[in-house]
C-alpha positions, 0 to 999 in steps of 0.5 A: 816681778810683774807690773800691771799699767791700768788706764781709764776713759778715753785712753784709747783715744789717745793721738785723737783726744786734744791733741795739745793737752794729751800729745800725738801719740796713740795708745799703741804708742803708750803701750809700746813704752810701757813694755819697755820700760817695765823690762829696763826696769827689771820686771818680768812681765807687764801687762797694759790694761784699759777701760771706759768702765769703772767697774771693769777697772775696779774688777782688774784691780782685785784680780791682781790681788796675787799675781801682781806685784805693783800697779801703774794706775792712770785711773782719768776721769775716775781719779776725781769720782771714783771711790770704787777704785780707791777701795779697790787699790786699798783692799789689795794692797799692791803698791801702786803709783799714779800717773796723769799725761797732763798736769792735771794740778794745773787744770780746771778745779774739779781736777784736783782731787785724786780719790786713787792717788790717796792708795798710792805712793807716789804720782807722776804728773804732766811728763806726757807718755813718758810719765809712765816710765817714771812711774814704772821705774819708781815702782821697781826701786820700791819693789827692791828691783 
């Protein structure tokens, strides 16, 4: 079984980007703990994957159809505008968690619609990086792993 961890905008800039809503560490980090936790929790593969564009995450999304068996998806700031990636994560149909660094639920307003969250089945919120071993591992126990 493979797992795929998508991430939107401003990702990258992780340990640059206010620091004290999104921690110190870089994405290096972020990916480092992605691979780990995808292989603790039985997947035979992970792939990481991040975009500054809607369009290339949307065009990701759709080329997992097949070949992926579930989806980590922090979509950022396209979690709060992005029906494209909503009809994405529904046209493919691979169970797909959400997951956010911070606890966007305790943030500014605009932050408390989640358009990709409504594709998911579970969100996973404000566990700093760790977040997405949560999700991962969520994924595995809906997948049977």
């Amino acid at each position: 079984m493979k797992a795929l961890v998508i991430n939107g905008p401003n990702l990258n800039m992780l340990g640059i980007r206010e620091p004290n809503i999104y921690g110190s560490d870089n994405y290096e980090a972020l990916v480092e703990i992605c691979q780990t936790a995808a292989e603790e929790a039985g997947f035979t593969g992970v792939e990481v994957f991040q975009s500054n564009h809607e369009g290339a995450l949307v065009d990701r999304v759709q080329e997992a159809y097949g070949t992926i068996d579930g989806i980590v998806i922090n979509p950022a700031a396209y979690t709060h505008t992005s029906v494209a990636i909503l009809d994405a994560l529904k046209a493919v149909a691979i169970p797909a968690v959400e997951v956010h660094i911070s606890a966007v639920e305790e943030r500014e307003d605009f932050r408390q619609i989640s358009y990709a969250g409504m594709a998911c089945f579970a969100t996973i919120t404000g566990e700093g990086l760790q977040g997405y071993a949560h999700a991962l591992q969520l994924l595995a126990e809906k997948l049977g792993l």
